[in-house]
N, CA and C atoms of all chains as a GROMACS GRO file, in nm:
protein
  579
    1UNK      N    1   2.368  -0.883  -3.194
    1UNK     CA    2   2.424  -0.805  -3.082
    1UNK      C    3   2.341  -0.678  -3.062
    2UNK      N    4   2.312  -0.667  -2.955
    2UNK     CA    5   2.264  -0.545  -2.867
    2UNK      C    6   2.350  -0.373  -2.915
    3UNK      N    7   2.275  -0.315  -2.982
    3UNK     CA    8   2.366  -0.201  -3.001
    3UNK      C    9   2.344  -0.078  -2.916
    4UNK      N   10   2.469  -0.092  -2.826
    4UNK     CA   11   2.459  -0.035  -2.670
    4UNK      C   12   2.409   0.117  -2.674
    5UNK      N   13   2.410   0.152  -2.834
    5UNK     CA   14   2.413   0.342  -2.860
    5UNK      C   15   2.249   0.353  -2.909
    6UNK      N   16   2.147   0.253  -2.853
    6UNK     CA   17   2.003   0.267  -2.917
    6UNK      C   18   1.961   0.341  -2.830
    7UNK      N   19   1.844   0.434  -2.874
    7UNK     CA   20   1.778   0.501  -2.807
    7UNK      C   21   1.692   0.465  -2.692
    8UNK      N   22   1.694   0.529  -2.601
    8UNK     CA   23   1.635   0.472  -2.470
    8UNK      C   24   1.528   0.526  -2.467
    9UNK      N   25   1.413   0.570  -2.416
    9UNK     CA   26   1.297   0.565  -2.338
    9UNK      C   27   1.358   0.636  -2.224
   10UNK      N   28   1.374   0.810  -2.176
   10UNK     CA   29   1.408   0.822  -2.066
   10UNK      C   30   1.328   0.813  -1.927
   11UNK      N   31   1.417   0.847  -1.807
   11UNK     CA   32   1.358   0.783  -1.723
   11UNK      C   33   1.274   0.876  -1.657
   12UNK      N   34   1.168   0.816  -1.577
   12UNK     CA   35   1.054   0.916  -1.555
   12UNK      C   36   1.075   1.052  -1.475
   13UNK      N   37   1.190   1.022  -1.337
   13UNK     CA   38   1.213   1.187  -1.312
   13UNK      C   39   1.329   1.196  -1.357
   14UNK      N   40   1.392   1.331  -1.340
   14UNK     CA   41   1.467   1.439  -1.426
   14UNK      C   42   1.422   1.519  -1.516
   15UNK      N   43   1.544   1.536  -1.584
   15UNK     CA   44   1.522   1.620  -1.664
   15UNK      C   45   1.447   1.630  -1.806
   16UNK      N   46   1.413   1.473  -1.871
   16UNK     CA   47   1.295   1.453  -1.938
   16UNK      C   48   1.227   1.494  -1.945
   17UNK      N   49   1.145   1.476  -1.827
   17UNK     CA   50   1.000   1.500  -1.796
   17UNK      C   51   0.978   1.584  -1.691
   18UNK      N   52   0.864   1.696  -1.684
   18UNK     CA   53   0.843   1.818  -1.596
   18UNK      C   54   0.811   1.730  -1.481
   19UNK      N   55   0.839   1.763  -1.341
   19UNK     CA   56   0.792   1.702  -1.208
   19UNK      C   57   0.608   1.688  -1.255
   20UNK      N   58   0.600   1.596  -1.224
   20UNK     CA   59   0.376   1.591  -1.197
   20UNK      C   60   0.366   1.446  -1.106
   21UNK      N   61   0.253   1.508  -1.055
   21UNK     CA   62   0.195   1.433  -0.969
   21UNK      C   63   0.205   1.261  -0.966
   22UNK      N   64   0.184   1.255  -1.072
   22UNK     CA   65   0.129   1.056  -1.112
   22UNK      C   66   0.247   1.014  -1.108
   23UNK      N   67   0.362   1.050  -1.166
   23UNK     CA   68   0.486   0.948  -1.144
   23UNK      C   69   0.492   0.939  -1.022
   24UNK      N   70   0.525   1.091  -0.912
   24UNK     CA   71   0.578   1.042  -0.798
   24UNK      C   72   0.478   0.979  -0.740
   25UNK      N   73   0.324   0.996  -0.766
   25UNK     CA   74   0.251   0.877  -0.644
   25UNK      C   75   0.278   0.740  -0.676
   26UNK      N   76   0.319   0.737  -0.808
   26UNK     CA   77   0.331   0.569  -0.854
   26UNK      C   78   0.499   0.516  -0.752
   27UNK      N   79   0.563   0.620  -0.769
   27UNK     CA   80   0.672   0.569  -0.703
   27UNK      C   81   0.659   0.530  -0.526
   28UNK      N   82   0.608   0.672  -0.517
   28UNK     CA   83   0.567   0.648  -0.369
   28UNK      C   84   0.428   0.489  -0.333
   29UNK      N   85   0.388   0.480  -0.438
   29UNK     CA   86   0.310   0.371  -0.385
   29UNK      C   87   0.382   0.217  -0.362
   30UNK      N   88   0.490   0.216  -0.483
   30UNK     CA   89   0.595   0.068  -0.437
   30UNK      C   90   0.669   0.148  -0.359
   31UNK      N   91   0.730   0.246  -0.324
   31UNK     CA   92   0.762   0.250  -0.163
   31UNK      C   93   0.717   0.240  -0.035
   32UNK      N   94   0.594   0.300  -0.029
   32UNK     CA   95   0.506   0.192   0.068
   32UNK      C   96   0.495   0.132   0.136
   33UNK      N   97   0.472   0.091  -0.030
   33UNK     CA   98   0.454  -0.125  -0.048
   33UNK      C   99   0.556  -0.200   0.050
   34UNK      N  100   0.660  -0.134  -0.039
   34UNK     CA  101   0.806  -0.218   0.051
   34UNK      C  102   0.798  -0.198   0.182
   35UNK      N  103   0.750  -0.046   0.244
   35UNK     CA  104   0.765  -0.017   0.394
   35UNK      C  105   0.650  -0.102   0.431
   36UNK      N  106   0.563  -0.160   0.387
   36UNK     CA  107   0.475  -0.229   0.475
   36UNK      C  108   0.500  -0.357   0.484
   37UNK      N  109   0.589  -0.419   0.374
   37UNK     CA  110   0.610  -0.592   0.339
   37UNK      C  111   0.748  -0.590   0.484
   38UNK      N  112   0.835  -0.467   0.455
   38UNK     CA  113   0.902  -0.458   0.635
   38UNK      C  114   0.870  -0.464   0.783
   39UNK      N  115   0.733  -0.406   0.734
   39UNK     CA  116   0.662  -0.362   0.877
   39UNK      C  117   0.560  -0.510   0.895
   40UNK      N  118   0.584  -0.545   0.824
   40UNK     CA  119   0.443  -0.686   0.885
   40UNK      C  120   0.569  -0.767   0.936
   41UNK      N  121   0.680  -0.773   0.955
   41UNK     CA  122   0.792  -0.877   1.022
   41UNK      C  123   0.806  -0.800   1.106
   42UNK      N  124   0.803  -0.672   1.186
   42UNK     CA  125   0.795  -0.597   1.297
   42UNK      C  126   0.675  -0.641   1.373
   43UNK      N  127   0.539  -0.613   1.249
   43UNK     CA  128   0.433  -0.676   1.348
   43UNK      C  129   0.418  -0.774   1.392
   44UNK      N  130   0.463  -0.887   1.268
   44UNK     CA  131   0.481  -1.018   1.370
   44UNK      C  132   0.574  -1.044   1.476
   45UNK      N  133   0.672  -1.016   1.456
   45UNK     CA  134   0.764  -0.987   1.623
   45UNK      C  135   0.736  -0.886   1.678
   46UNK      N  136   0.628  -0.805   1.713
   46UNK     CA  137   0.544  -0.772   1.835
   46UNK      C  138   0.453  -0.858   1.889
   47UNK      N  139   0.385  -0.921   1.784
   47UNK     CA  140   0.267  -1.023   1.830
   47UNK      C  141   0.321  -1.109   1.875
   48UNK      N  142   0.470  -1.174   1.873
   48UNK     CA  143   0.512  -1.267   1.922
   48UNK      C  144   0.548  -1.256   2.065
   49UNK      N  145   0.602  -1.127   2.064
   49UNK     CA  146   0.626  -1.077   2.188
   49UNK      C  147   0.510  -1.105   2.292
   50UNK      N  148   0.412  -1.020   2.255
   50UNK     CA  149   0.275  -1.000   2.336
   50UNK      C  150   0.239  -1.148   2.359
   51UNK      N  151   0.262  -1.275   2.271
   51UNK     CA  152   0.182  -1.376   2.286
   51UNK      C  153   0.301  -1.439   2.382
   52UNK      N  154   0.422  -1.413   2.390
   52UNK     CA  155   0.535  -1.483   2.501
   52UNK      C  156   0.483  -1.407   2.609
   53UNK      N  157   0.447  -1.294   2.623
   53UNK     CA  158   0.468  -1.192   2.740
   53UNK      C  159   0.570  -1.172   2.816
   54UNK      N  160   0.528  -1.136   2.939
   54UNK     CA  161   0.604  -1.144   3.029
   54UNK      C  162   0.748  -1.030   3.025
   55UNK      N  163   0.894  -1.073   3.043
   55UNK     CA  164   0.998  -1.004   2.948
   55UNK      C  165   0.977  -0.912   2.810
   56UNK      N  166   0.985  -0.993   2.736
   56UNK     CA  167   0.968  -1.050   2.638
   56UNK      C  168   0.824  -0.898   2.588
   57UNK      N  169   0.732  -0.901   2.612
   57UNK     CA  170   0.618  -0.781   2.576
   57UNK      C  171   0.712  -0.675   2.626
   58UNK      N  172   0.720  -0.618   2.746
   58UNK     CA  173   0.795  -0.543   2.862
   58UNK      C  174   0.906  -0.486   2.756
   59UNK      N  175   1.006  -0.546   2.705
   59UNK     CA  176   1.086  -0.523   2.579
   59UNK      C  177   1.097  -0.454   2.447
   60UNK      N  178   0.949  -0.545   2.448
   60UNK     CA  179   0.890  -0.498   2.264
   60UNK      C  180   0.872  -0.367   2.324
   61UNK      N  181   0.733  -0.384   2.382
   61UNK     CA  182   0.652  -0.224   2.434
   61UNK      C  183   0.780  -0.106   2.475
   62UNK      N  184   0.914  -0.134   2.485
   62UNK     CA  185   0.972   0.014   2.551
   62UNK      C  186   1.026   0.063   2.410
   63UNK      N  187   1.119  -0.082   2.366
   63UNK     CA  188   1.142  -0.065   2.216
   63UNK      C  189   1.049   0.013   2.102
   64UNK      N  190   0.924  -0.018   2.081
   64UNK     CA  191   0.826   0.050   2.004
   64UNK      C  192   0.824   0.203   2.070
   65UNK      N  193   0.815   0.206   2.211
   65UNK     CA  194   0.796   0.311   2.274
   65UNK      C  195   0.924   0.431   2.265
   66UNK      N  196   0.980   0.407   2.250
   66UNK     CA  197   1.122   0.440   2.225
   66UNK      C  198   1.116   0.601   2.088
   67UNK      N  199   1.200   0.686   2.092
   67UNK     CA  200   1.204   0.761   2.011
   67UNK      C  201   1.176   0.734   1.883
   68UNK      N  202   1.283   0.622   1.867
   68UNK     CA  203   1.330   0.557   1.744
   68UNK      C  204   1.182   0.435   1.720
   69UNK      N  205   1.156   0.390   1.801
   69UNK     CA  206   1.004   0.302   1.769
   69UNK      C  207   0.898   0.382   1.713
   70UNK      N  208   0.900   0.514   1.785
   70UNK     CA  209   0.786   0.615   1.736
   70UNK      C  210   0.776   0.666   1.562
   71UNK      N  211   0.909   0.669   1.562
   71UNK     CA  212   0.931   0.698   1.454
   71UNK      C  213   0.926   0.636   1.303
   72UNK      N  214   0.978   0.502   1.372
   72UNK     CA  215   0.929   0.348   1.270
   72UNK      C  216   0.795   0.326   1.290
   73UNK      N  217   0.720   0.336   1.400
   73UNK     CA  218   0.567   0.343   1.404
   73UNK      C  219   0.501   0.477   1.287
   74UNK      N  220   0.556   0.579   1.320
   74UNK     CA  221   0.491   0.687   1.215
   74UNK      C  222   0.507   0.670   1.065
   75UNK      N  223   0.646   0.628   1.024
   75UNK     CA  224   0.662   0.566   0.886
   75UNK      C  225   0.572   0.452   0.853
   76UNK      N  226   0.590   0.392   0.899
   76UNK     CA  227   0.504   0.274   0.913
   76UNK      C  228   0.328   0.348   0.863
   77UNK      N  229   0.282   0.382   0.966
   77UNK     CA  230   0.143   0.458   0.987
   77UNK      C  231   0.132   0.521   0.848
   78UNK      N  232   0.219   0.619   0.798
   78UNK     CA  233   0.220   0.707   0.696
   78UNK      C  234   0.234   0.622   0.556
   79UNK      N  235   0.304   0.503   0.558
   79UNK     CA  236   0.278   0.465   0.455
   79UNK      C  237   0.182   0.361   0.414
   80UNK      N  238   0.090   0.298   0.594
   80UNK     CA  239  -0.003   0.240   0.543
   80UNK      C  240  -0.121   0.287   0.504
   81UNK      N  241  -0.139   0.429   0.535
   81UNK     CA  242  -0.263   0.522   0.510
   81UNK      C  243  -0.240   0.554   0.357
   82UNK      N  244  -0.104   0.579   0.313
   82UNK     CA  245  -0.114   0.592   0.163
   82UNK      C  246  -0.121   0.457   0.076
   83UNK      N  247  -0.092   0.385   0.129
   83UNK     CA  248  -0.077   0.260   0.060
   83UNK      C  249  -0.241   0.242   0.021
   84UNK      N  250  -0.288   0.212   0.116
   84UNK     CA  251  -0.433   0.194   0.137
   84UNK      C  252  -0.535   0.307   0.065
   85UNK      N  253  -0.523   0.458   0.047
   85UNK     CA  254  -0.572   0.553  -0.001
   85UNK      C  255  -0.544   0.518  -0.166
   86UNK      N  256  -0.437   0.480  -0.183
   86UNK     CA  257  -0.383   0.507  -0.320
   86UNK      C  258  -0.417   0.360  -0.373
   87UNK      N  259  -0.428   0.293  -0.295
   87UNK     CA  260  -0.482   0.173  -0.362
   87UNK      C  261  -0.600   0.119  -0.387
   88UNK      N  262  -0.681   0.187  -0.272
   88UNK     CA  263  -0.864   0.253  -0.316
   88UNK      C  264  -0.878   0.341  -0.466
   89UNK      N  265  -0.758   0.408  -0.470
   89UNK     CA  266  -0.742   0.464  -0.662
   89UNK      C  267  -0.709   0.380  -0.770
   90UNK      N  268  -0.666   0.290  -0.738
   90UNK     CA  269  -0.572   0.192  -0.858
   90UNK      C  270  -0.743   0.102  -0.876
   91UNK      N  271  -0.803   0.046  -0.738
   91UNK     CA  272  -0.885  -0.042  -0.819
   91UNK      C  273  -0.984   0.045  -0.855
   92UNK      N  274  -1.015   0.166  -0.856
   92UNK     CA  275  -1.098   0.215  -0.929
   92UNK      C  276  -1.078   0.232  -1.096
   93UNK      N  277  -0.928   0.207  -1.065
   93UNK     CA  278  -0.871   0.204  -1.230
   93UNK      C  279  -0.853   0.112  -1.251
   94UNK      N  280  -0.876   0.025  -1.208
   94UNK     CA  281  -0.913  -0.155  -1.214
   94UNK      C  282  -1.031  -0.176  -1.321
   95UNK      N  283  -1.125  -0.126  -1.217
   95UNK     CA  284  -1.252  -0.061  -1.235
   95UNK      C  285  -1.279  -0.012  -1.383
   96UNK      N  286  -1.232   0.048  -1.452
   96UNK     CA  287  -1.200   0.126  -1.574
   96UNK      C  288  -1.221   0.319  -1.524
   97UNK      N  289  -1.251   0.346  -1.400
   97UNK     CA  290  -1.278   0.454  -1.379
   97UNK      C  291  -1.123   0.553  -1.358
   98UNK      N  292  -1.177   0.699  -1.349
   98UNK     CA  293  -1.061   0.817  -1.353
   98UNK      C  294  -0.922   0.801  -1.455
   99UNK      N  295  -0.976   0.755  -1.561
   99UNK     CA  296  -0.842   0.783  -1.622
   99UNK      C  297  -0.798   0.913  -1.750
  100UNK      N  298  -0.913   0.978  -1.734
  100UNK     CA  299  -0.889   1.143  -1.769
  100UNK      C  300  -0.839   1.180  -1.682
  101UNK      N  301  -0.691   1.286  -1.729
  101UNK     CA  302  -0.577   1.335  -1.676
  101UNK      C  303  -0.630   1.404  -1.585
  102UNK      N  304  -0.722   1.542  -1.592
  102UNK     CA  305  -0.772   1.616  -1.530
  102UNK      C  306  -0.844   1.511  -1.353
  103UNK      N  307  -0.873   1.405  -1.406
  103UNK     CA  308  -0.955   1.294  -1.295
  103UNK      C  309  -0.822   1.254  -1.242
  104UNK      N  310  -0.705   1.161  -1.263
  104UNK     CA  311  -0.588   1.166  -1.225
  104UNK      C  312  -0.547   1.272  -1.172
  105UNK      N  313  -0.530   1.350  -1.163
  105UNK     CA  314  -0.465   1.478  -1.046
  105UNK      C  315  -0.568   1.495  -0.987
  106UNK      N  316  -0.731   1.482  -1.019
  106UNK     CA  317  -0.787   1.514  -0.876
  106UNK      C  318  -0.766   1.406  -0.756
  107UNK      N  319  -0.777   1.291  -0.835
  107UNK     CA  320  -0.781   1.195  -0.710
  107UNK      C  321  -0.666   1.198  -0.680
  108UNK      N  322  -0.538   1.221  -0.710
  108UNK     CA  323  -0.426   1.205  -0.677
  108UNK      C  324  -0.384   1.317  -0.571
  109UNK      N  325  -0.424   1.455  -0.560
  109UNK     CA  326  -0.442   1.531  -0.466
  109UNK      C  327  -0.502   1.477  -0.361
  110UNK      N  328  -0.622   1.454  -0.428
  110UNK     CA  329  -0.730   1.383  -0.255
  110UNK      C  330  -0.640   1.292  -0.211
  111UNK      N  331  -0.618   1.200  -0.272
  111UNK     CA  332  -0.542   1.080  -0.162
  111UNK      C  333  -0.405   1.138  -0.049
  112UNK      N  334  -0.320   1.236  -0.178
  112UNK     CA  335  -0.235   1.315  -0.109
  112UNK      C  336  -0.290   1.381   0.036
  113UNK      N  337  -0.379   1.469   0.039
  113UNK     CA  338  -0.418   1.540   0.189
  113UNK      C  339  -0.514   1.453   0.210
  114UNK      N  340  -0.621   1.345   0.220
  114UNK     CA  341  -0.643   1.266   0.288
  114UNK      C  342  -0.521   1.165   0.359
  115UNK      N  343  -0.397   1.151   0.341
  115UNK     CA  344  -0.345   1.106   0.343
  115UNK      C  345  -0.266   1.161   0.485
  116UNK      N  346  -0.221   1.295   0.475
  116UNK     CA  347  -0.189   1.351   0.524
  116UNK      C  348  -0.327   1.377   0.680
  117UNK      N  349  -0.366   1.470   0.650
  117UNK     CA  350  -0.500   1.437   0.713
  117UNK      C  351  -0.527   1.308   0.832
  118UNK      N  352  -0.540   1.183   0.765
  118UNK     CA  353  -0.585   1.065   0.871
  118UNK      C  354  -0.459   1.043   0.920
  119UNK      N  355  -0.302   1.024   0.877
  119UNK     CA  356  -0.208   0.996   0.960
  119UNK      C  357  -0.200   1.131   1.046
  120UNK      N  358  -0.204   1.232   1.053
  120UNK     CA  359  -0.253   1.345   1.209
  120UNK      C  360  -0.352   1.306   1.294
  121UNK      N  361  -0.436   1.243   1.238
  121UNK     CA  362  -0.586   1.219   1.285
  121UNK      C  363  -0.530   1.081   1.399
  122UNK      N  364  -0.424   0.986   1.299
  122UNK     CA  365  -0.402   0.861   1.361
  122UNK      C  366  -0.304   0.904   1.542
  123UNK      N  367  -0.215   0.994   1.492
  123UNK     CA  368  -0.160   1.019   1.591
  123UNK      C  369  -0.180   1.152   1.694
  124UNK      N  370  -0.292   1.205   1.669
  124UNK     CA  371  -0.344   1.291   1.757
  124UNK      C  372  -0.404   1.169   1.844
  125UNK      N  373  -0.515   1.147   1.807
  125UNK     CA  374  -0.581   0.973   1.932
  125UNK      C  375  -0.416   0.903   1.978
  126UNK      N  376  -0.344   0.830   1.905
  126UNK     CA  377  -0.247   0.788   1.967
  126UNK      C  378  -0.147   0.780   2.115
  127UNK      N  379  -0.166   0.955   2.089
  127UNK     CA  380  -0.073   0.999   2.175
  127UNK      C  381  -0.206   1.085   2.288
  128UNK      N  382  -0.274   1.094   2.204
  128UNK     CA  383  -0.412   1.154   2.340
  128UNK      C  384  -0.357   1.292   2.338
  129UNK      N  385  -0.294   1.364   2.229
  129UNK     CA  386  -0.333   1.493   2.207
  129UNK      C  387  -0.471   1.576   2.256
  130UNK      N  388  -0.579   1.517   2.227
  130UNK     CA  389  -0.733   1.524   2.253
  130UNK      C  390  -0.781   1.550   2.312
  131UNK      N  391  -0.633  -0.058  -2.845
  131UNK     CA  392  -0.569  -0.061  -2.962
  131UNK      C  393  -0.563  -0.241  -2.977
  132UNK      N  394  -0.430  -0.221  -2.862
  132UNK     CA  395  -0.365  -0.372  -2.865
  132UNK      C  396  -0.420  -0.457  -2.834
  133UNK      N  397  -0.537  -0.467  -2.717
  133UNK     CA  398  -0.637  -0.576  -2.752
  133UNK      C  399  -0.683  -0.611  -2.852
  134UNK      N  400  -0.783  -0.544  -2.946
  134UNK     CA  401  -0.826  -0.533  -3.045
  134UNK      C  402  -0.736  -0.640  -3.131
  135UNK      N  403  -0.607  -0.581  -3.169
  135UNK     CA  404  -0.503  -0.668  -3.216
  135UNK      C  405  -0.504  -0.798  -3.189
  136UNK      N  406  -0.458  -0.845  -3.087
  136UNK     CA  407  -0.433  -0.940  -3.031
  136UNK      C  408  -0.582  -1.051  -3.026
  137UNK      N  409  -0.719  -0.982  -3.041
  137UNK     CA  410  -0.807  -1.050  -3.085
  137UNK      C  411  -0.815  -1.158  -3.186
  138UNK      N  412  -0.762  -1.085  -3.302
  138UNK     CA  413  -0.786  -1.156  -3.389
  138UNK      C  414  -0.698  -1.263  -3.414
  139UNK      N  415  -0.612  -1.300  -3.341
  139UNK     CA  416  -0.529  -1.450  -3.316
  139UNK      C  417  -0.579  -1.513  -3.238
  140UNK      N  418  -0.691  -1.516  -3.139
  140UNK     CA  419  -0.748  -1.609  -3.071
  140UNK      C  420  -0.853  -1.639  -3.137
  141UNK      N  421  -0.904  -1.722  -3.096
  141UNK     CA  422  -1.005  -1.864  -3.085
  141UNK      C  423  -1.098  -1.811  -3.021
  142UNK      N  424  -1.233  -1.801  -3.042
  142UNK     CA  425  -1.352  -1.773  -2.940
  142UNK      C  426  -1.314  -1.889  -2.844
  143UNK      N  427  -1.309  -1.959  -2.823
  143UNK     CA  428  -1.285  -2.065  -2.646
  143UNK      C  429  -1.180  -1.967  -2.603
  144UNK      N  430  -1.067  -1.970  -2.663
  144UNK     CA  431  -0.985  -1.903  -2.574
  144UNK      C  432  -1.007  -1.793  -2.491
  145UNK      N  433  -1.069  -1.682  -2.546
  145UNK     CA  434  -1.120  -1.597  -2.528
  145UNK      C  435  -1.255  -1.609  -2.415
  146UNK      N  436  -1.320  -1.679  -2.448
  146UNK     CA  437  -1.404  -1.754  -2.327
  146UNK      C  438  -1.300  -1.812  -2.215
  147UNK      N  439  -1.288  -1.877  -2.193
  147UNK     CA  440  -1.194  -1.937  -2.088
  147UNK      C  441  -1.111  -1.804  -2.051
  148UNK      N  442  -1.063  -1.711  -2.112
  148UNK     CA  443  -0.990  -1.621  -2.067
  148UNK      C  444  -0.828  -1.616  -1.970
  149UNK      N  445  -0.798  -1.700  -2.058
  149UNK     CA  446  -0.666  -1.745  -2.006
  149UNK      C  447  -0.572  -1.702  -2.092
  150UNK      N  448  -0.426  -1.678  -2.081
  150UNK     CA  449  -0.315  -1.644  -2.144
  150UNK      C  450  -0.213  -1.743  -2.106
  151UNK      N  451  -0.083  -1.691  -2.154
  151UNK     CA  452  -0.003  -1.834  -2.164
  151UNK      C  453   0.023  -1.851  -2.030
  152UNK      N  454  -0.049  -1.813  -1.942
  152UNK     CA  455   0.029  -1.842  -1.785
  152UNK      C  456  -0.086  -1.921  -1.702
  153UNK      N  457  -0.209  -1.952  -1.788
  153UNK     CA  458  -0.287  -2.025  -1.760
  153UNK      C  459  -0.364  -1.977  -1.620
  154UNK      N  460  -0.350  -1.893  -1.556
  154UNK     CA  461  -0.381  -1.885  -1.416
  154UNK      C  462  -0.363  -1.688  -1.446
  155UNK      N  463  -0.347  -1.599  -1.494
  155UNK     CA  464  -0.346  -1.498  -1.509
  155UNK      C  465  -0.491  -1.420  -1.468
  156UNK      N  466  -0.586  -1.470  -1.529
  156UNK     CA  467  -0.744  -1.435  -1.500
  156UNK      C  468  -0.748  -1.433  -1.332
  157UNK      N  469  -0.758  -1.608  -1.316
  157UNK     CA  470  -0.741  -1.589  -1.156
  157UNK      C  471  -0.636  -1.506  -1.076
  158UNK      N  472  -0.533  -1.500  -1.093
  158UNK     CA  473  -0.450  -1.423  -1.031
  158UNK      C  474  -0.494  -1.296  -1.024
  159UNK      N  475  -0.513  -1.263  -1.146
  159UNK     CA  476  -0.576  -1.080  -1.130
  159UNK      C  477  -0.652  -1.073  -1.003
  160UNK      N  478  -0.821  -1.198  -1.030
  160UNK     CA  479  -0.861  -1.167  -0.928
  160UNK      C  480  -0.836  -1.180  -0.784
  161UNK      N  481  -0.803  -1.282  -0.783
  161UNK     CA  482  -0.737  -1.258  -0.643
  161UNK      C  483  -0.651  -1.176  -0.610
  162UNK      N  484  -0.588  -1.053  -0.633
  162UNK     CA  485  -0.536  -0.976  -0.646
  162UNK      C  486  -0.638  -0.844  -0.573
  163UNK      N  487  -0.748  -0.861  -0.643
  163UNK     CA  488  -0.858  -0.740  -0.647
  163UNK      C  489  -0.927  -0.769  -0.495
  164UNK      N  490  -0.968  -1.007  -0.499
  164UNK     CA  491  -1.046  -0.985  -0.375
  164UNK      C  492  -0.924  -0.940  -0.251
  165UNK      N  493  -0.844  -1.011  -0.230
  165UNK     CA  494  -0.789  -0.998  -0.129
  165UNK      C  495  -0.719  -0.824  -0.118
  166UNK      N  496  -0.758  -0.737  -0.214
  166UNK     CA  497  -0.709  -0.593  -0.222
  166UNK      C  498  -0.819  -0.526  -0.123
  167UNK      N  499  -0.943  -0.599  -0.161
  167UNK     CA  500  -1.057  -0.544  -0.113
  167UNK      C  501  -1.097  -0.612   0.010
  168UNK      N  502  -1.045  -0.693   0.096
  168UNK     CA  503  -1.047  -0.761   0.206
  168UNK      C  504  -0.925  -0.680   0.271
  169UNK      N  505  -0.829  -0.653   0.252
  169UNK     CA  506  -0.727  -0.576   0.299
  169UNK      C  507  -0.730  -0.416   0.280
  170UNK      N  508  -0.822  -0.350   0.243
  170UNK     CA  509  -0.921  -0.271   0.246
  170UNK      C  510  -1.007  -0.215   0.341
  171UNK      N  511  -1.070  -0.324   0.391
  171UNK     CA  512  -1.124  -0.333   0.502
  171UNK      C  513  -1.069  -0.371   0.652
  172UNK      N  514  -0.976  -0.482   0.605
  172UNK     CA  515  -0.905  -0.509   0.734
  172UNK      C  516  -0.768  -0.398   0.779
  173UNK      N  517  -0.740  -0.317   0.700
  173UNK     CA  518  -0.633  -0.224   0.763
  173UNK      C  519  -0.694  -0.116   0.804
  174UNK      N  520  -0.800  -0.051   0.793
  174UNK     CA  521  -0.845   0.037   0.892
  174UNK      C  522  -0.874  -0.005   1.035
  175UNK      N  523  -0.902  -0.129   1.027
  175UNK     CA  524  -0.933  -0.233   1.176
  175UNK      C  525  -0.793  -0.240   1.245
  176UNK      N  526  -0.714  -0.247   1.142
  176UNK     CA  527  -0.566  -0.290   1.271
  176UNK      C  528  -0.487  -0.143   1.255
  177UNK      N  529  -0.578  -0.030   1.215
  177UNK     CA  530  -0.485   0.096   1.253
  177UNK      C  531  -0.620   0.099   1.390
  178UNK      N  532  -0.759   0.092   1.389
  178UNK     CA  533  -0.795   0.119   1.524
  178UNK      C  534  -0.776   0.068   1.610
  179UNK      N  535  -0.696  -0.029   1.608
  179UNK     CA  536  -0.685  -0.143   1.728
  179UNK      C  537  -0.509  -0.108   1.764
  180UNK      N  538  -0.401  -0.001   1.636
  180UNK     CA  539  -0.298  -0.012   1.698
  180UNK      C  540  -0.331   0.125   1.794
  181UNK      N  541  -0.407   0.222   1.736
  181UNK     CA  542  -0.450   0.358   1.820
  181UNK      C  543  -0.478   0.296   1.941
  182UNK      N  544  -0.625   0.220   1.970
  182UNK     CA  545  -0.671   0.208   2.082
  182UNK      C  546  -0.581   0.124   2.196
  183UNK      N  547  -0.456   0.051   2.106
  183UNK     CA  548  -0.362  -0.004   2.246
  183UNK      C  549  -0.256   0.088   2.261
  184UNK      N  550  -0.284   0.171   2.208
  184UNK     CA  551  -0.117   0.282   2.224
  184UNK      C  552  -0.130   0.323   2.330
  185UNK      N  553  -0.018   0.336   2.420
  185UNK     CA  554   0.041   0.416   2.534
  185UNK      C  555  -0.025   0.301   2.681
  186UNK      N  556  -0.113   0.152   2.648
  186UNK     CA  557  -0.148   0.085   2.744
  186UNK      C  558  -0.054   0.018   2.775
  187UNK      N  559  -0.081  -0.059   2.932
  187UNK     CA  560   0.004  -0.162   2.992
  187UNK      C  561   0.058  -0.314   2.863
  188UNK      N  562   0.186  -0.345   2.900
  188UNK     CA  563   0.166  -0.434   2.777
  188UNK      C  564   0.063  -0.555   2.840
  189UNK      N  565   0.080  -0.591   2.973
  189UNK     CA  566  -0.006  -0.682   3.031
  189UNK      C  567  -0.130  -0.691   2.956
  190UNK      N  568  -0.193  -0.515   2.994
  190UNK     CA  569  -0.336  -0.522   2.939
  190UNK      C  570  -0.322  -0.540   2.808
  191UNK      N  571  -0.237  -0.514   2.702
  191UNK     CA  572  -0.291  -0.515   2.585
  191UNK      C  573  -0.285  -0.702   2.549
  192UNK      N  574  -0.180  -0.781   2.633
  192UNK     CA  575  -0.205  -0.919   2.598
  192UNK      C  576  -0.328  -0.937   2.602
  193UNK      N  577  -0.422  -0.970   2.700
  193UNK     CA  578  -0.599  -0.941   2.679
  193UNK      C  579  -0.693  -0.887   2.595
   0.00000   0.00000   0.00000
């Protein structure tokens, strides 16, 4: 029998452990993840749309266009630029590269404001800020 | 550490072949890495292509 009073391994945020960088990008990277494995069944029912046309596009396009579309478009946007940034880091640690701590928070910054950075960049062109 | 360990219970073939009990682990990794690195490349392509149809006719963007 399992003795329910064994010591655990606590969990990575709280009060354990001081806030740093690497947990939350690790977390934020399977969040993402998930927002993008959502967003490719959006994209495919846009593409479906566009390939019915007619109605049917006319629909999608006001829907996307929509406050609330903009907004699932920007989540969307924001977490495929990190997904993608942060996952240009993992195979470098694939790689065997950056795994001195000091190398971990640098790249983990960069990806952070690159991150930040190209999703402004994405929706300045978008919207024709420009 | 634990590699090291775990060395010395294999078999040079095994170790060659590079397989674990899931038989397909090696490959999986890689395909993991190519298609990381094909999707790599292909998502900067479908963020310029969602920029460059934003705010167009949907007509035009069927084309």
């Amino acid at each position: 029998m399992a003795n329910p009073n064994r010591p655990l391994s606590p969990f990575m945020l709280g009060q354990a452990y001081r806030f740093q960088i690497t947990s939350l990008m690790s977390i934020l990277h399977r969040i993402s993840g998930v927002v993008l494995s959502v967003g490719a069944f959006v994209l495919a029912w846009w593409l479906m749309a566009m390939a019915a046309g007619g109605e049917a596009a006319v629909r999608a396009h006001s829907l996307l266009g929509s406050a609330f579309g903009k907004l699932a478009l920007f989540v969307f946007s924001l977490a495929l630029v990190y997904h993608l940034l942060n996952g240009i880091r993992h195979l470098f640690w694939d790689a065997g590269f950056g795994f001195e701590i000091a190398e971990l928070y640098r790249s983990g910054y960069a990806v952070a404001i690159l991150t930040v950075v190209l999703t402004a960049a994405i929706w300045i062109f978008a919207l024709g800020v420009l | 550490m634990g590699v090291r360990n775990l060395d010395r219970f294999r078999t040079p073939l095994k170790n060659v072949r590079g397989l674990g009990s899931a038989k397909s682990g090696t490959g999986h990794f890689w395909w993991q890495r190519v298609s990381a690195a094909a999707l790599a490349l292909l998502a900067p392509w479908l963020i310029g292509l969602m920029v460059a149809l934003s705010g167009q006719d949907p007509e035009l963007v069927r084309i």
